[in-house]
KEDO-179836 format. One line per field, with one value per residue (C-alpha): residue number from 0; chain; x, y, z. Coordinates in pm, 1 decimal, always signed. Each point is the difference from the previous one (the first is absolute). Example, Ala and Ser with C-alpha at 12.3 -4.5 7.8 and 13.67 -1.06 7.14 Angstrom:
doke <- (0; 1)
zalum <- (A; A)
u <- (+1230.0; +137.0)
v <- (-450.0; +344.0)
w <- (+780.0; -66.0)
//
This chain:
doke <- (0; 1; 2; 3; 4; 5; 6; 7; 8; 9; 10; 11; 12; 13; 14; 15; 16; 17; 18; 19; 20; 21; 22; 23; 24; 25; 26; 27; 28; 29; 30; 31; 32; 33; 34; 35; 36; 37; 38; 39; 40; 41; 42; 43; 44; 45; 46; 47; 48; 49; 50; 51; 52; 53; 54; 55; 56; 57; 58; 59; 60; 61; 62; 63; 64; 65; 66; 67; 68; 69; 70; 71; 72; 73; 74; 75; 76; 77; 78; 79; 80; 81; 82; 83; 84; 85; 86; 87; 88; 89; 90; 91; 92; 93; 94; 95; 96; 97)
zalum <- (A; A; A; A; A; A; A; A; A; A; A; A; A; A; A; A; A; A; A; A; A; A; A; A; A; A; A; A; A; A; A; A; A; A; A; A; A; A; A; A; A; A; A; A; A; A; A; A; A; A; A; A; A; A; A; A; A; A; A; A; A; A; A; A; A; A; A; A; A; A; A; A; A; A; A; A; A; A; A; A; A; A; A; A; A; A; A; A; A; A; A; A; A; A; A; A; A; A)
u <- (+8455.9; -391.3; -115.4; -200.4; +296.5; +171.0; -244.9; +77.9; +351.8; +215.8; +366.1; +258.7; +344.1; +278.0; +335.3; +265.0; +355.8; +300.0; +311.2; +145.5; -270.1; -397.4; -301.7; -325.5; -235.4; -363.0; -259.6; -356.2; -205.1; -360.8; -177.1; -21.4; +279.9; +246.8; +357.9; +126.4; -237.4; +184.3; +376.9; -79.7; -136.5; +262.4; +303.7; +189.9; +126.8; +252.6; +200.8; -32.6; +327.8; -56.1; -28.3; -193.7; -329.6; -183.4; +92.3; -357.4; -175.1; -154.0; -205.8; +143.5; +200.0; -306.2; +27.3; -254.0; -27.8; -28.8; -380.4; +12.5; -267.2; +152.7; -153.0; +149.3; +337.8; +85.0; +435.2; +37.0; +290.8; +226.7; +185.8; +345.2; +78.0; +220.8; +361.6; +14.9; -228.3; -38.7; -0.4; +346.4; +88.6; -31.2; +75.9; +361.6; +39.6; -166.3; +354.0; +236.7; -119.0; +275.3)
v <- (+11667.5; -41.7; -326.1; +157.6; +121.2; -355.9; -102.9; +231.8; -58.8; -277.4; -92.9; -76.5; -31.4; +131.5; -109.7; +94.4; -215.6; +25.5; -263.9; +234.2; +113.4; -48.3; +256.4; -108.2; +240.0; -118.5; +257.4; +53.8; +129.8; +116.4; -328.2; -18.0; +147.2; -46.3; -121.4; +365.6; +190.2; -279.6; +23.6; +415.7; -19.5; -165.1; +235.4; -327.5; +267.3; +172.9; -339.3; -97.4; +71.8; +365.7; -139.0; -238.8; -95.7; -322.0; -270.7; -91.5; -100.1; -368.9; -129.1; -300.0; -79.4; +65.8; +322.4; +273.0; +328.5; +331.5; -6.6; -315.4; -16.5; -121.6; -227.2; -37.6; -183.6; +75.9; +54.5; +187.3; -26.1; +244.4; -119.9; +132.2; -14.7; -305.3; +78.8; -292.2; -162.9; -381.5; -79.6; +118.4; -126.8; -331.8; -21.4; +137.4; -283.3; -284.5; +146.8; -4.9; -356.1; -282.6)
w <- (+11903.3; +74.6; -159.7; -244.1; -130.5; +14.1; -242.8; -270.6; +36.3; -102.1; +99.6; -327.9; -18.8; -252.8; -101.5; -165.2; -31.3; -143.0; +55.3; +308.7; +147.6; +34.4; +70.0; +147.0; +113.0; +191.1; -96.3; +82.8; -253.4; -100.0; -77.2; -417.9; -36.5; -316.0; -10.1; -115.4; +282.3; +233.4; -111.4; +53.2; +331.6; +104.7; -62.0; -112.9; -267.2; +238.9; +50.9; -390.9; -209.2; -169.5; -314.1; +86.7; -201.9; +30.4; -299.0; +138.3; +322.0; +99.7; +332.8; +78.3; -293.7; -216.0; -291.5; +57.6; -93.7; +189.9; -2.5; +171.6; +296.8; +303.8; +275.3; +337.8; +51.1; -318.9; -67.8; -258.0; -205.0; -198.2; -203.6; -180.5; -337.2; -159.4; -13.8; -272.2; -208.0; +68.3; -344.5; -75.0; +300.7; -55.1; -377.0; +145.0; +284.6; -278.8; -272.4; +299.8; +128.5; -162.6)
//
């Protein structure tokens, strides 16, 4: 890659993690591009569960949304949907607690 092209380009990573097993993919990408152009380019899809769809993604721990503009270094993050809600959760461990 010519470093013209360098410049237009940033690197980004993006993970995916369940408690067995953990997906990271490091992807270089048109600079300006968004968090749904990213996860796309970077066939993360064939790995994901079939079923799989995003409960929503973050960069470092921080919500965004598809649209999101990314910068360089960025990790985004996909998150899966709650198999409980944390409310219930621990209104059931505060009745079972003597």
């Amino acid at each position: 890659m010519n470093d013209a092209n360098m410049a237009d380009s940033i690197r980004i990573e993006i993970v995916y993690a369940e408690p067995q097993r953990q997906i990271l993919r490091k992807v270089e990408i048109a600079a300006n591009s968004t968090v749904d152009e990213a996860i796309l380019a970077s066939g993360i899809h064939a790995e994901l569960p079939p079923d799989f769809t995003p409960a929503g993604f973050g960069i470092f721990g921080r919500s965004v949304t598809a649209a999101t503009r990314l910068h360089a270094g960025d990790r985004i993050e996909l998150y899966r949907p709650l198999q409980a809600d944390p409310k219930d959760s621990r209104r059931r461990r505060a009745r079972l607690k003597p």
